[in-house]
C-alpha positions as CSV (number, residue, x, y, z in Angstrom):
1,X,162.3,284.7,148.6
2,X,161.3,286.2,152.0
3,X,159.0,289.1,152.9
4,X,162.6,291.4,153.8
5,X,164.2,290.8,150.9
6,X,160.9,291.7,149.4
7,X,160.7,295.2,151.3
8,X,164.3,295.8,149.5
9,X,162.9,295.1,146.0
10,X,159.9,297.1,146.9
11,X,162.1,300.6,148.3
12,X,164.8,299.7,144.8
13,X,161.8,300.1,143.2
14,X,160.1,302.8,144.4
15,X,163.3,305.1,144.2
16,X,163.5,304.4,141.0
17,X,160.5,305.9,140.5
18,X,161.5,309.1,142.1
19,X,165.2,308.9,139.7
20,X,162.7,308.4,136.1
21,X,161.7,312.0,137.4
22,X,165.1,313.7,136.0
23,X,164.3,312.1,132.9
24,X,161.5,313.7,131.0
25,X,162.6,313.2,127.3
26,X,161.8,309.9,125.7
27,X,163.4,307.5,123.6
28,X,161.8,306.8,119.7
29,X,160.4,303.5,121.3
30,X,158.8,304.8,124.1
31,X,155.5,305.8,122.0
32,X,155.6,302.1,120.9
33,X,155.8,300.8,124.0
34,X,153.6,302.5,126.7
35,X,150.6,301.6,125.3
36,X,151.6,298.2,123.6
37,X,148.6,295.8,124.4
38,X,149.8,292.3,123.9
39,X,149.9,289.1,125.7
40,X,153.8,288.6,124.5
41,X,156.4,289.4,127.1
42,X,158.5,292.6,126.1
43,X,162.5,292.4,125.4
44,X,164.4,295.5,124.9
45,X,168.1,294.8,123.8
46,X,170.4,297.0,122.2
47,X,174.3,298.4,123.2
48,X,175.6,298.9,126.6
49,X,174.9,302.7,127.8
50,X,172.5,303.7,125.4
51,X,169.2,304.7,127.3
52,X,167.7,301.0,127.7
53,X,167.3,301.1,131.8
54,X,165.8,304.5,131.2
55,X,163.5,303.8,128.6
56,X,162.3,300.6,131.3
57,X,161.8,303.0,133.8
58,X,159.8,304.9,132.0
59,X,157.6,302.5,130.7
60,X,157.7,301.3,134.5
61,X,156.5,304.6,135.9
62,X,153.4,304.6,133.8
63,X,152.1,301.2,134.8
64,X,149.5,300.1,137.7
65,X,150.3,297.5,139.6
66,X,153.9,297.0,138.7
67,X,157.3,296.6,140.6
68,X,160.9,297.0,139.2
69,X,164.3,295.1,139.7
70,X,167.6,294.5,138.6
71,X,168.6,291.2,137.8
72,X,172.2,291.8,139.2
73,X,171.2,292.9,142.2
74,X,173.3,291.2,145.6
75,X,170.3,290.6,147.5
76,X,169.0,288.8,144.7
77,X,171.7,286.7,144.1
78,X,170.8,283.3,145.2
79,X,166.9,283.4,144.4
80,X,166.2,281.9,140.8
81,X,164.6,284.3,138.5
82,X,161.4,281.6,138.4
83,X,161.6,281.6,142.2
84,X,161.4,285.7,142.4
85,X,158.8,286.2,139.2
86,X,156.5,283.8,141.5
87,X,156.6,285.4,144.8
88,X,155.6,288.8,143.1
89,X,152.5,287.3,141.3
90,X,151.3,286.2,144.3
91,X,151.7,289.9,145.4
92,X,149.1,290.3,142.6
93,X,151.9,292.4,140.9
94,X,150.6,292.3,137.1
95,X,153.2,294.2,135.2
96,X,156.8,293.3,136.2
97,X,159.8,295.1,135.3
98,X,163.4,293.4,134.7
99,X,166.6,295.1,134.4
100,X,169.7,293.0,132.5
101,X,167.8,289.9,132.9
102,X,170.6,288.0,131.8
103,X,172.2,288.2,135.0
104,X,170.1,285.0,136.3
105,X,171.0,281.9,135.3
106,X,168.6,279.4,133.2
107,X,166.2,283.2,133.1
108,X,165.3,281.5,129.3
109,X,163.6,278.4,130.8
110,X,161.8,280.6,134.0
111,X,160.2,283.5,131.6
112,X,159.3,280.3,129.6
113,X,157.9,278.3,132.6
114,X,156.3,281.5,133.9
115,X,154.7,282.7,130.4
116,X,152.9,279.1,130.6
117,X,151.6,279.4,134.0
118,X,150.6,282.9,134.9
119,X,148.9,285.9,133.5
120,X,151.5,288.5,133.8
121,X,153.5,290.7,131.6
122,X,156.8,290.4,131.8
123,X,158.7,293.7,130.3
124,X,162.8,292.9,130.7
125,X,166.0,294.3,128.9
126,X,169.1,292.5,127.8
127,X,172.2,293.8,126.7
128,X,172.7,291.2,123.9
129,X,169.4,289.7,121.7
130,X,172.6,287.0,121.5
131,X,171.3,285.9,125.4
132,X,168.1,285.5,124.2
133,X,168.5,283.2,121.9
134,X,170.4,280.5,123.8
135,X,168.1,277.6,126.2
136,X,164.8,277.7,125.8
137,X,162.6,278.7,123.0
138,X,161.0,282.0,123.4
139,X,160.3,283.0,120.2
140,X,156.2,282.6,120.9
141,X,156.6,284.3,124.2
142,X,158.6,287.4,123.8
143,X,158.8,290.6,121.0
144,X,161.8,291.7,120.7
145,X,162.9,295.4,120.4
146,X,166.3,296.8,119.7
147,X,167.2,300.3,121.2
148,X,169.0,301.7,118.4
149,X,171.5,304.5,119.1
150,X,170.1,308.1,119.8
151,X,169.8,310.1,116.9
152,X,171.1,313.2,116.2
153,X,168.0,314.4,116.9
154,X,167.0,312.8,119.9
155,X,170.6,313.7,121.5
156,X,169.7,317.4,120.8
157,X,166.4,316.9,122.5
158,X,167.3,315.3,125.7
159,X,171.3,317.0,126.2
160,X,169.7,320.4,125.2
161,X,165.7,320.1,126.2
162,X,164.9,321.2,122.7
163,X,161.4,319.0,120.9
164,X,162.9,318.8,117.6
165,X,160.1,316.7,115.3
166,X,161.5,314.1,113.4
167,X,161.6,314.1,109.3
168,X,160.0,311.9,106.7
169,X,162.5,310.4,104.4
170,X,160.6,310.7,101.5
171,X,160.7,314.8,102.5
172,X,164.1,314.3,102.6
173,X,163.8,313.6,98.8
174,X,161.7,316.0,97.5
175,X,163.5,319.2,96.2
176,X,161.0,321.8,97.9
177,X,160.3,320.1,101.1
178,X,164.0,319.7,101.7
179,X,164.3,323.3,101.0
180,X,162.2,324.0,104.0
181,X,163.7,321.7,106.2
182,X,167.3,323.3,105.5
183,X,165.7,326.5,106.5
184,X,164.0,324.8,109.6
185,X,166.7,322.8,110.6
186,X,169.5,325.0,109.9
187,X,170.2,325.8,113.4
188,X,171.4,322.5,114.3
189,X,174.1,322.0,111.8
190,X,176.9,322.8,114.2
191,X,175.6,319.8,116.7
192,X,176.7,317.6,114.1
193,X,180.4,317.3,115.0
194,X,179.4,317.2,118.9
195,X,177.2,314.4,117.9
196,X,179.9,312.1,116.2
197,X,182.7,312.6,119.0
198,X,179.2,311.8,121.6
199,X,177.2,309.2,119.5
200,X,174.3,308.0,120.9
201,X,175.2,307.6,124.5
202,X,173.8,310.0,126.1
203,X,176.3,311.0,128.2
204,X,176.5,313.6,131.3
205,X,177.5,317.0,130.0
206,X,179.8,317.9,132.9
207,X,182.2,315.7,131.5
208,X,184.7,316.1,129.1
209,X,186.0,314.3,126.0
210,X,188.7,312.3,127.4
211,X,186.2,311.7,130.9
212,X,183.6,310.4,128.6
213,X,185.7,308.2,126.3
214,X,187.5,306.6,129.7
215,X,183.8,305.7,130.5
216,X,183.7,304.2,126.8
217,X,186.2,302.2,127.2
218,X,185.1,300.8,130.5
219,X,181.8,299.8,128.7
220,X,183.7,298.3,125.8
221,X,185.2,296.2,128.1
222,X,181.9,294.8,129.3
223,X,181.0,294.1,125.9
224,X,184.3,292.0,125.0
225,X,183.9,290.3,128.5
226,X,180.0,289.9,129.0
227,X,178.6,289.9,125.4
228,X,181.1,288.5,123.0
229,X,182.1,286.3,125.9
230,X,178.9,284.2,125.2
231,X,180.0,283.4,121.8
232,X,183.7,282.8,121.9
233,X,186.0,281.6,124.7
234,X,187.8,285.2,125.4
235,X,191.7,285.5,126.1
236,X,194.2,287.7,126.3
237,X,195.0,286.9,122.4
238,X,191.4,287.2,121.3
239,X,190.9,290.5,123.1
240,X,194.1,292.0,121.2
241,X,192.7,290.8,118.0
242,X,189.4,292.2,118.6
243,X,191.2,295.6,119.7
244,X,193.6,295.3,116.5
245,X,190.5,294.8,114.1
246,X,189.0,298.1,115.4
247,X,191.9,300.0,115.5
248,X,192.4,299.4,111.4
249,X,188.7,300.3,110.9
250,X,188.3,303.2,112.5
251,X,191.8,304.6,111.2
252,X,191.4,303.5,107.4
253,X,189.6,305.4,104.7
254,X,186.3,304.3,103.0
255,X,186.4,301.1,101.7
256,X,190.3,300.4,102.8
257,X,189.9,297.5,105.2
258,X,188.2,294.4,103.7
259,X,188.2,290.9,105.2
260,X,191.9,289.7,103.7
261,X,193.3,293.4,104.0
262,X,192.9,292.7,108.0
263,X,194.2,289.4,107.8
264,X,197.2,290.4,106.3
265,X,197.8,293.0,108.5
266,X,197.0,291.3,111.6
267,X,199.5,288.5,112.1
268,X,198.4,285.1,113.2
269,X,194.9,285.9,112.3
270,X,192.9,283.9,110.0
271,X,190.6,285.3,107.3
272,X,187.5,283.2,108.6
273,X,188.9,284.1,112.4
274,X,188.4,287.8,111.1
275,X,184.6,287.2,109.4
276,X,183.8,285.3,113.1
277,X,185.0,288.2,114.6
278,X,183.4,291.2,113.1
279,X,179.9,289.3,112.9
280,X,180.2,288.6,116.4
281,X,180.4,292.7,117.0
282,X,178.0,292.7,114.1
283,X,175.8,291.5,116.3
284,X,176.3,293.4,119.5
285,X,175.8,296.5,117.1
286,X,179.8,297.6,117.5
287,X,179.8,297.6,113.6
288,X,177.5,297.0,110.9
289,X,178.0,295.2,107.6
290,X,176.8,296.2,104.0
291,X,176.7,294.2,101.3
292,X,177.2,294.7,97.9
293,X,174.0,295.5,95.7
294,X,175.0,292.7,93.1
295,X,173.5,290.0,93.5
296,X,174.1,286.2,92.7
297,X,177.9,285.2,92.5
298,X,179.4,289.0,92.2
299,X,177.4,289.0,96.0
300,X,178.8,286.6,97.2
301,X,182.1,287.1,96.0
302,X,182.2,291.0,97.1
303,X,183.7,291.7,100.5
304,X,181.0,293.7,102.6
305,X,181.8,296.8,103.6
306,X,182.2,297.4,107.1
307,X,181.0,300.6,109.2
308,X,181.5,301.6,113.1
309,X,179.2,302.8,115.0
310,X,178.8,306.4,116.7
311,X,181.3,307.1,118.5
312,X,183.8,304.2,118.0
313,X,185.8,305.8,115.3
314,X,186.3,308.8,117.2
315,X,187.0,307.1,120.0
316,X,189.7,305.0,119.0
317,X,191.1,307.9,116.9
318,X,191.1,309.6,120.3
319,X,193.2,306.6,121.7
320,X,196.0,307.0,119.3
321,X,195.8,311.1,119.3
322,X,194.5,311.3,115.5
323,X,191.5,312.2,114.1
324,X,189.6,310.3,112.1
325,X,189.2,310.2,108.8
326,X,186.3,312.5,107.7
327,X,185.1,310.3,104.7
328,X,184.8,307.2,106.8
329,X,183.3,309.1,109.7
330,X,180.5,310.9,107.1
331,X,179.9,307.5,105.4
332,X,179.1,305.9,109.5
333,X,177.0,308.3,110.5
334,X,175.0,308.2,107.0
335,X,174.5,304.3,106.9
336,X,173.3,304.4,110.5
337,X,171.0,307.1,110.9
338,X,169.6,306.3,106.8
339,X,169.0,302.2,107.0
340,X,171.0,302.2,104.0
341,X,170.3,298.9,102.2
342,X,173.6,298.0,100.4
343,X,176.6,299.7,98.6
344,X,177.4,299.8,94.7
345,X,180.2,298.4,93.9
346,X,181.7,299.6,89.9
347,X,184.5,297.4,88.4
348,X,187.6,298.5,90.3
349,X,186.5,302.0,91.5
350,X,186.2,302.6,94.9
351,X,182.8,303.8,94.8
352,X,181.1,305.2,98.2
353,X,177.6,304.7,96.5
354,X,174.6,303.2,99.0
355,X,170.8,301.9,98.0
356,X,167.9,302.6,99.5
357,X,164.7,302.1,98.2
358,X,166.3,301.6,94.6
359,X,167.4,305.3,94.9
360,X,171.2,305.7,94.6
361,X,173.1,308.0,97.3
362,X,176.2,309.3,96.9
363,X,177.9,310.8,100.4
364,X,181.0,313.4,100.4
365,X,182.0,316.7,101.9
366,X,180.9,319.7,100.6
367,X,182.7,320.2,97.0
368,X,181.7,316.8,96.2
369,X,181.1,316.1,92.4
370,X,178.3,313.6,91.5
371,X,180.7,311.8,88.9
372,X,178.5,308.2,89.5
373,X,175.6,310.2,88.8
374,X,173.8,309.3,91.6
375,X,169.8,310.2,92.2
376,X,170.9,312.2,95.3
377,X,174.6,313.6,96.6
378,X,174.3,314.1,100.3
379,X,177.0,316.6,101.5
380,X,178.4,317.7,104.8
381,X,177.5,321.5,104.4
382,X,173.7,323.2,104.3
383,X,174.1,322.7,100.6
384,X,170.4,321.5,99.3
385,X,170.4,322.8,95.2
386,X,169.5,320.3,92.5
387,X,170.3,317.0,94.1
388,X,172.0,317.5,97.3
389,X,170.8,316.5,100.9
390,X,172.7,318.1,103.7
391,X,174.2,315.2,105.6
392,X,172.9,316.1,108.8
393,X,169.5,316.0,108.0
394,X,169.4,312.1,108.0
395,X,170.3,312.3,111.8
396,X,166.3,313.4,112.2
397,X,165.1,310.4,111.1
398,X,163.5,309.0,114.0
């Protein structure tokens, strides 16, 4: 690397700093971050388009001594990663910041050789931990922190330039303080539909529905092509199946679609080829996987249950001109913004039951009866007497 391609690195980086400007609100890891004192090398990973570059620019803009760069930049093309994290320590540069690191090839080995040999922290995101764990070992070298999907209210708060504070879960549970909170928190009910069509991608307001989705499905794309790419040779077939698979979840009702249900309705698709494939999006956080609460052999021989992601279920709905079923969609939003632990599972019933901290929620529109007799009925209305949460509420969470 050369001193001009250095002066190109330098002026990236320095508009940058002027772009971090137009974004004032911060991510939930942001206060983890900007003050982390550690001798570890920071990873953030987490899906395509959810805030990550902007979360690294901000922890960028608050540093001394610090540049910025995007792994896939041209100019940077034929210089090894190694060859570029060298040539900016000798700039005395002590806190460098990498954008999609995976971009350079062998980047493993040089954060590994370059941990061992310098005094420099090293603060890079990833679109996939997946990358990460491939080549060499970095598991004494770098934390790792997944950018979770915006919550509801953290989408409020940036889209709207409100500073909503975020609600204890155990505040959530107790009958008084969750009377409050409806009272406090009433006047963001109605963001709640926005929110599922939106999700967590924090998207440009100017835009409409079907604008926004096209720019979904471009990043979708990347995922099938760039992340799940790593795992599994893709082709035209494999792409279809991965597209058919998502089409049945995000159009069936709660607890429709189970491992051989998708076989069966997928031809020429295995049962195992259709566990591979959902734990590969598993992993890329395009759906997430519950088990069963039993445990021993009624575990093992219980079909997870499988929820999508904000937006995906609108999204594909979208696709076909439906809507999405509202059950599914309410059950989604409540297992990702709640960290439920796993779902209950009675004899042959069709229970929509979930566990956390050995407290037993039961999720459901607004005349919904608590016939499991759960501890607490969340509801999609302001509803909050006896045992009912509001729904929404969970979306304050972090």
């Amino acid at each position: 690397m050369n001193e001009v391609i250095f002066s190109k690195m330098f002026q990236e980086s320095q508009n940058k700093k002027e772009v971090v400007k137009g974004y004032p609100k911060t991510r939930y890891l942001y206060n983890d971050l900007v003050n982390y004192n550690s001798d570890y090398f920071i990873g953030i990973t987490g899906l395509r388009g959810i805030g990550k570059t902007i979360l690294l620019l901000q922890l960028f803009d608050k540093k001394k001594d610090a540049i910025y760069f995007s792994a896939d930049s041209i100019y940077l093309s034929k210089y090894s990663l190694y060859d570029i994290l060298k040539f900016l320590i000798k700039k005395e540069y002590k806190n460098i910041f990498i954008d999609e690191i995976a971009y350079k090839e062998n980047w493993q080995q040089h954060l590994k050789n370059i941990y061992d040999e310098e005094k420099v922290k090293i603060y890079f995101t990833s679109s996939s931990s997946l990358n990460i764990l491939k080549g060499a070992d970095l598991s004494r070298r770098v934390l790792l922190y997944e950018l979770k999907q915006a919550s509801l209210r953290e989408y409020i708060n940036i889209m709207y330039d409100k500073n909503i504070e975020p609600i204890k879960q155990e505040d959530l549970l107790d009958n008084k303080k969750r009377k409050t909170l409806v009272n406090n928190y009433s006047i963001y009910y109605d963001y709640y539909t926005d929110y599922c069509k939106f999700g967590g991608f924090l998207y440009n307001k100017s835009k409409d529905i079907s604008e926004f989705y096209k720019s979904i499905d471009n990043i979708f794309k990347k995922i099938i092509y760039s992340d799940i790419s790593n795992l599994r040779s893709i082709n035209p077939k494999v792409e279809t199946d991965i597209y058919n698979i998502l089409y049945l979840l995000s159009t069936s009702a709660p607890f429709e679609m189970s491992y051989s249900n998708l076989s069966k309705s997928i031809n020429g698709v295995s049962r195992n080829t259709i566990v591979a494939i959902i734990a590969d999006l598993e992993k890329i956080n395009i759906l997430k996987q519950l088990r069963s609460c039993n445990s021993g052999y009624p575990l093992i021989r219980t079909d997870p249950k499988i929820f999508l992601n904000l937006p995906f279920r609108y999204f594909f709905n979208h696709t076909l001109n439906k809507n999405p079923n509202l059950g599914s969609l309410r059950e989604d939003f409540f297992v990702y913004l709640s960290n439920a632990e796993c779902y209950i599972k009675t004899g042959k019933e069709k229970s929509a039951d979930f566990m956390i901290n050995n407290k037993v929620f039961e999720v459901g529109g607004e005349n919904k009866k608590n016939k499991q007799k759960a501890d607490y009925l969340v509801v999609d209305s302001l509803a909050c007497d006896g045992n009912k949460i509001p729904l929404f509420l969970f979306g304050f969470l972090y």
